[in-house]
C-alpha positions as CSV (number, residue, x, y, z in Angstrom):
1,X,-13.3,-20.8,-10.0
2,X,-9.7,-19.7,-10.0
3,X,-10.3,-16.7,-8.0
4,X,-12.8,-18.3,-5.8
5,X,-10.1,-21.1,-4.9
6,X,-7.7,-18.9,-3.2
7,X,-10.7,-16.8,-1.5
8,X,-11.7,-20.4,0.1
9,X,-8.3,-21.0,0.9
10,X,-7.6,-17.5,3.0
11,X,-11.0,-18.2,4.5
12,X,-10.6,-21.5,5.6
13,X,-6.7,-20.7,7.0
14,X,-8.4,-17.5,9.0
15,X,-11.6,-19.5,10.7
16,X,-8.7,-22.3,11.8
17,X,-6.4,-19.6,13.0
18,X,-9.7,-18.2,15.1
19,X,-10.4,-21.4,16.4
20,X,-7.2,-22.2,17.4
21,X,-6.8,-18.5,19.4
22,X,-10.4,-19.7,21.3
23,X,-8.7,-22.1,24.0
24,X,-6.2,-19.6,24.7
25,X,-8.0,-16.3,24.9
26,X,-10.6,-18.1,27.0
27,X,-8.5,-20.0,28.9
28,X,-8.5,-18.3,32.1
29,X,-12.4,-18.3,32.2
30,X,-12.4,-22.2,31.1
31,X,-10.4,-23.1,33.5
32,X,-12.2,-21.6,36.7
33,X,-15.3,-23.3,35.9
34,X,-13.8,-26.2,35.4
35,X,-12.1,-25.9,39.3
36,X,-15.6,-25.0,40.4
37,X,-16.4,-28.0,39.0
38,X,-14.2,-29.9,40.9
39,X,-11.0,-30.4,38.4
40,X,-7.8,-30.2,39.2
41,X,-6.0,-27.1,38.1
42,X,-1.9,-26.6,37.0
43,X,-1.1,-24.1,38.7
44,X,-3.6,-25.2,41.5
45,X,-4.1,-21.7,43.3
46,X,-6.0,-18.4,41.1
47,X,-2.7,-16.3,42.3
48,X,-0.5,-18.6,40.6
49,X,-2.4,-18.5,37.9
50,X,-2.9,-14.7,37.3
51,X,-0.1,-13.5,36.0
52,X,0.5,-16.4,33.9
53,X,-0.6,-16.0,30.1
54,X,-3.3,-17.5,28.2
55,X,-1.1,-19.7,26.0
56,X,0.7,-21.1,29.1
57,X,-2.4,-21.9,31.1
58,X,-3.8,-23.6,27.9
59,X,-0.3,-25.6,27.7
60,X,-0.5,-26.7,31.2
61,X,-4.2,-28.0,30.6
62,X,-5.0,-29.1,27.1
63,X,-7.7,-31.5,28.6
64,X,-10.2,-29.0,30.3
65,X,-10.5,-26.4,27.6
66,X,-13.4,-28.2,25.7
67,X,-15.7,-25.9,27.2
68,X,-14.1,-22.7,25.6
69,X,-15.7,-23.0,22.3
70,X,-18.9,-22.5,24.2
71,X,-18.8,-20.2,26.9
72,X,-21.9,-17.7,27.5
73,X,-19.7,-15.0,27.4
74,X,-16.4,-15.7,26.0
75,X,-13.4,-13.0,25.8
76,X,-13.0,-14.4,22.4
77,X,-16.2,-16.2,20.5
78,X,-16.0,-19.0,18.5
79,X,-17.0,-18.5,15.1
80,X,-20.1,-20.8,15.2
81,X,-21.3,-18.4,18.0
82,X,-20.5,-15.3,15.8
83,X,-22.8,-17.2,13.0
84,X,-25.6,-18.6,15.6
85,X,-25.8,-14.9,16.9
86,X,-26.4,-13.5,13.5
87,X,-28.7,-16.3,12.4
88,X,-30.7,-15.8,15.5
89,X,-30.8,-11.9,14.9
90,X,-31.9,-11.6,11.2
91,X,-33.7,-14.5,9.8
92,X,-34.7,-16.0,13.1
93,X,-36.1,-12.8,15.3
94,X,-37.5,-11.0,12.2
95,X,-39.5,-14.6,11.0
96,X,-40.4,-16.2,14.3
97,X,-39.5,-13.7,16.9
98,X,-43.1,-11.5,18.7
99,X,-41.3,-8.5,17.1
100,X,-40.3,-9.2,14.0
101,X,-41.4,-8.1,10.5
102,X,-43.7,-11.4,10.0
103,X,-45.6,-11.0,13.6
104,X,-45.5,-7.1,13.2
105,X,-44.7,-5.9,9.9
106,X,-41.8,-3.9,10.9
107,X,-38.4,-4.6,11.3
108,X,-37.6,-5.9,14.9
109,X,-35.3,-3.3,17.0
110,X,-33.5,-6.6,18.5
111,X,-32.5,-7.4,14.9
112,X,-29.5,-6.8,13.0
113,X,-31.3,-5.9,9.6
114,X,-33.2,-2.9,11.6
115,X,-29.6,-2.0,13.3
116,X,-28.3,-2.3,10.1
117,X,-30.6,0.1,8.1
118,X,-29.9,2.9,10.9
119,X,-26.5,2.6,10.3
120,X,-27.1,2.4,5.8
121,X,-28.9,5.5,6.1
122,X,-26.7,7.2,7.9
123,X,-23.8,6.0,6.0
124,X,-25.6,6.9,2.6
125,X,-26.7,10.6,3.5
126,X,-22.8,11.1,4.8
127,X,-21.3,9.7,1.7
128,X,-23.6,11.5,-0.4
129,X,-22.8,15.4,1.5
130,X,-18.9,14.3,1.8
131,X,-18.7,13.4,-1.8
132,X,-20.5,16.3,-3.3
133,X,-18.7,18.3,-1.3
134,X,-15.1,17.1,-1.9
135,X,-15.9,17.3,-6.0
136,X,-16.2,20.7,-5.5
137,X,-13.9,21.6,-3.6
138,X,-11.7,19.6,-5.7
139,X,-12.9,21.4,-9.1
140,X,-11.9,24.6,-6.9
141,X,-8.6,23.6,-6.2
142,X,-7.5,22.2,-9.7
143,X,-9.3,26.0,-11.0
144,X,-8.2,28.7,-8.0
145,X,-4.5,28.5,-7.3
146,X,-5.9,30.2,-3.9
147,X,-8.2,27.5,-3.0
148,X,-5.1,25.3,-3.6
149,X,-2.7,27.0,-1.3
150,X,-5.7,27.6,1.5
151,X,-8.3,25.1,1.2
152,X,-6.2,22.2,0.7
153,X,-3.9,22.2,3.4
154,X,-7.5,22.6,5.8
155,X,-8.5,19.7,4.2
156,X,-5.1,17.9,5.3
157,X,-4.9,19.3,8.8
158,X,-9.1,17.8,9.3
159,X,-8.2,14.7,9.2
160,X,-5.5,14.5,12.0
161,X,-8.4,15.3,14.3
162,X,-9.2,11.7,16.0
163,X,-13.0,11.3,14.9
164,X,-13.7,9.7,18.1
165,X,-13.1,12.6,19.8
166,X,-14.4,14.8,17.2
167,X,-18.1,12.7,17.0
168,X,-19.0,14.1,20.7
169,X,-18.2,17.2,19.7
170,X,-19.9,17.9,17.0
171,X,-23.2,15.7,18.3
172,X,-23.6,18.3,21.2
173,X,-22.8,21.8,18.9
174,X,-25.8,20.3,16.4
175,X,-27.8,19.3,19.6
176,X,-28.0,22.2,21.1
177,X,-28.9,24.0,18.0
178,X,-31.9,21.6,17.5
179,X,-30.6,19.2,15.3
180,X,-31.2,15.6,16.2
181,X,-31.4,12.4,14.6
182,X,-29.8,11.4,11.3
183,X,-28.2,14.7,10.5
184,X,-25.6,14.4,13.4
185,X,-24.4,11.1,12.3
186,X,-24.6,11.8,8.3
187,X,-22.1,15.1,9.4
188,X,-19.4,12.8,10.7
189,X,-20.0,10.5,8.0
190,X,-19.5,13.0,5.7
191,X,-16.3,14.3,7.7
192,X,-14.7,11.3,7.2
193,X,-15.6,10.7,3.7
194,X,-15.2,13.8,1.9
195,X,-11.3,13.8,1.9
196,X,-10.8,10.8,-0.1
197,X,-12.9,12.2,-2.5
198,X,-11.2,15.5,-2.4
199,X,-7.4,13.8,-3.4
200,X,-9.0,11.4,-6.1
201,X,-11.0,14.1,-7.5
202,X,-7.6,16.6,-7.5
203,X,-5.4,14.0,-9.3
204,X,-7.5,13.3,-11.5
205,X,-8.5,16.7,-13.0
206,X,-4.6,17.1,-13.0
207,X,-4.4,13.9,-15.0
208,X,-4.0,15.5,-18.8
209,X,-1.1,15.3,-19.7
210,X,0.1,19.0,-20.9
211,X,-0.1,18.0,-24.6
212,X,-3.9,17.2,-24.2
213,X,-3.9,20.6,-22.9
214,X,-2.1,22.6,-25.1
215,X,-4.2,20.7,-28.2
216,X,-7.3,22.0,-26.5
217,X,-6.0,25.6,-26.4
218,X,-5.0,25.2,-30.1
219,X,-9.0,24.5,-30.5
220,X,-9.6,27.6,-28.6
221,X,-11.6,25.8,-26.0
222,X,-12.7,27.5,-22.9
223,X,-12.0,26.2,-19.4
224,X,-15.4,24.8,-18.9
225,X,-14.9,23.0,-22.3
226,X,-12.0,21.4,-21.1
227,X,-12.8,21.1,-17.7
228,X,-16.1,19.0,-19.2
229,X,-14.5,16.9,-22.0
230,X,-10.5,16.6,-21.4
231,X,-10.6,17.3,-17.4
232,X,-13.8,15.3,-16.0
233,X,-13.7,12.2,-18.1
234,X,-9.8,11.7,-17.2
235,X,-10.5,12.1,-13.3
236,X,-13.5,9.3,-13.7
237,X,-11.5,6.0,-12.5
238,X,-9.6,8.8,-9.9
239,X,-13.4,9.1,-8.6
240,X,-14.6,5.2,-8.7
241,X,-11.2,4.7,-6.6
242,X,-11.3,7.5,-3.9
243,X,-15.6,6.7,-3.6
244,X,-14.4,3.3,-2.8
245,X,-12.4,4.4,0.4
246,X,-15.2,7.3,0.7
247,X,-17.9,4.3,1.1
248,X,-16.1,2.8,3.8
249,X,-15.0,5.3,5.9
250,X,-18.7,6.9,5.6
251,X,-19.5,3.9,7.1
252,X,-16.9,3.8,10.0
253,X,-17.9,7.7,10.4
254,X,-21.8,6.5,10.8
255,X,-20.9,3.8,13.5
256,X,-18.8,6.1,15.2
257,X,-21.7,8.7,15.4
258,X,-24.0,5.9,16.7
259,X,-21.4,5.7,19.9
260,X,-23.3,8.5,21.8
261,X,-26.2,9.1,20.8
262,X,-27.1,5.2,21.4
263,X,-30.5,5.6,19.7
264,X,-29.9,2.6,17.5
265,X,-27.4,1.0,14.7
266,X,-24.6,-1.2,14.7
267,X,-22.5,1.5,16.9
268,X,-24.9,1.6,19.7
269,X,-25.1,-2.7,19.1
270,X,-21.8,-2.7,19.6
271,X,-22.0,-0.1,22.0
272,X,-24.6,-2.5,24.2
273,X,-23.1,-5.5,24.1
274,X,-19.6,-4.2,25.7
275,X,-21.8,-2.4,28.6
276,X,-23.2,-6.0,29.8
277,X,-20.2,-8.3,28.5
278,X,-21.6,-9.6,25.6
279,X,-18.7,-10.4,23.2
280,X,-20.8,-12.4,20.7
281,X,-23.3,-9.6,20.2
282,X,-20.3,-7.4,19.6
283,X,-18.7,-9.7,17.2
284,X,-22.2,-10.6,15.2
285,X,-23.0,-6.7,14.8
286,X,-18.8,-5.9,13.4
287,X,-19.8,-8.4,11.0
288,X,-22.7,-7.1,9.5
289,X,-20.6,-3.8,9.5
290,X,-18.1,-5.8,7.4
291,X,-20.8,-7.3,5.3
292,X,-22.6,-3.8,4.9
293,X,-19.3,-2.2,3.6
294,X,-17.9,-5.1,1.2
295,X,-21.6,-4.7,-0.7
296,X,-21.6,-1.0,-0.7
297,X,-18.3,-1.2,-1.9
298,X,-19.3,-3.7,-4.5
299,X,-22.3,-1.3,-5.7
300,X,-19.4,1.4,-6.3
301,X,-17.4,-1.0,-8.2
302,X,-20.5,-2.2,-10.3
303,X,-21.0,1.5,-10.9
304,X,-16.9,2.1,-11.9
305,X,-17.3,-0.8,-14.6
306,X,-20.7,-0.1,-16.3
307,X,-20.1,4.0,-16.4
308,X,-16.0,2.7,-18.2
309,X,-17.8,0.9,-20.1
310,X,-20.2,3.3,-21.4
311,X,-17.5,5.9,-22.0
312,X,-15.5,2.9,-24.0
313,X,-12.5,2.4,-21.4
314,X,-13.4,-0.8,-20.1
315,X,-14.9,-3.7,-22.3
């Protein structure tokens, strides 16, 4: 209860704060329908009123904004839209809905849960390619003082590339060589996630302190001897902390990599609903992204505590 308090607290401050930016981010629109409805506007005349700013047109009409918490396609939505949307795309669509799992016994492709598992599998596969690979090219740089001075500055320079531009790229190369489908998206997935994993990993096989070292030598151990019990075990809460970021930006490399090939997952959801102007789709589907990454960053985390506590760090 005392951590939940605050959590309720920042939660409750956040969805007034949204509420409160509604009427002004939807002012604009509010306000027209309610001249075509035959209200009297301040400033009376659309030129007047287009350079002026949200806040100001709200100020000027506090009475006629009721209908901005409701609009069919707001510039901002309300937060009971954001939930309605999601409500009517997961339980609703895959329970009642012609489509859904219950009518057809597969996941509906109007739903969030079947946009949603595009996007997990992509994010998985890249996580699982970026992480393997930035172990070992971690173990390569903490072994090869070669690898350190060429690998790693590669590794550095990658990541300054924007991925937005990078995911086209990279789609097309793999398409034209006759890769399609979940490969593409699990490579940029992968390109984003690997680098974390590459810095946690290096830190922590550089944790031991020299002494630890030196007492390992005086044992006559041989590098894969310390590398296995001195090297590995110190790097394991380096790991748990760089897959955490890993996770997440596997995820943001997965949605990214859904923006053109628009074949399904929350990318091309989000993708969709900024073509035909529909905010609260785009809203409902970046929340099941956030949702999506706070539980595979909790799985991680669960992961972190029971491996500590089976090597005896953590109780």
């Amino acid at each position: 209860m005392r951590s939940l308090v605050p959590v309720l607290v920042v939660v409750l401050g956040l969805l007034a704060l949204w509420y409160a930016a509604v009427p002004v981010m939807n002012a604009a629109e509010t306000l027209t329908r309610a001249e075509r409805a035959g209200a009297v506007i301040d400033p009376p005349t659309a030129v007047e009123r287009r350079d002026l700013s949200g806040l100001t047109l709200a100020l000027r009409n506090p009475g006629l904004l009721g209908e901005s918490w409701s609009l069919e396609r707001p510039r901002l939505p309300a937060p009971h839209q954001v939930a309605a949307e999601i409500w009517a795309t997961t339980w609703d669509e895959e329970v009642n809905g012609r489509r859904g799992i219950v009518q057809s016994g597969s996941f509906s492709n109007r739903s969030l849960i079947y946009h949603g598992g595009i996007t997990l599998a992509a994010t998985l596969s890249g996580f699982l390619i970026g992480s393997i690979l930035g172990i070992l090219l971690a173990v390569g740089i903490v072994h090869s003082r070669t690898m350190d001075l060429s690998v790693m500055p590669w590794a550095i320079v990658s990541q300054t590339v924007p991925i937005v531009a990078l995911a086209p790229m990279i789609i097309v190369v793999l398409y034209s060589v006759g890769v399609q489908g979940l490969l593409p998206k699990a490579v940029i997935s992968a390109y984003l996630s690997f680098f974390p994993v590459v810095v946690g990993m290096v830190k922590g096989l550089r944790a031991p302190e020299r002494m630890d070292l030196d007492l390992m030598r005086t044992y006559s151990a041989s590098r894969g001897q310390v590398f296995w019990k001195l090297r590995l075990p110190a790097s394991v809460p380096y790991l748990f902390a760089s897959l955490k970021i890993a996770i997440a930006a596997s995820l943001v490399g997965a949605i990214v990599g859904e923006l053109p090939v628009q074949k399904g997952g929350l990318g091309a959801r989000m993708l969709a609903g900024s073509y035909y102007g529909q905010t609260v789709q785009i809203w409902s589907a970046l929340f099941a992204a956030a949702v999506l990454a706070a539980l595979l960053v909790w799985v991680i985390g669960w992961a972190e505590r029971r491996t500590l506590r089976a090597m005896g760090v953590a109780g």
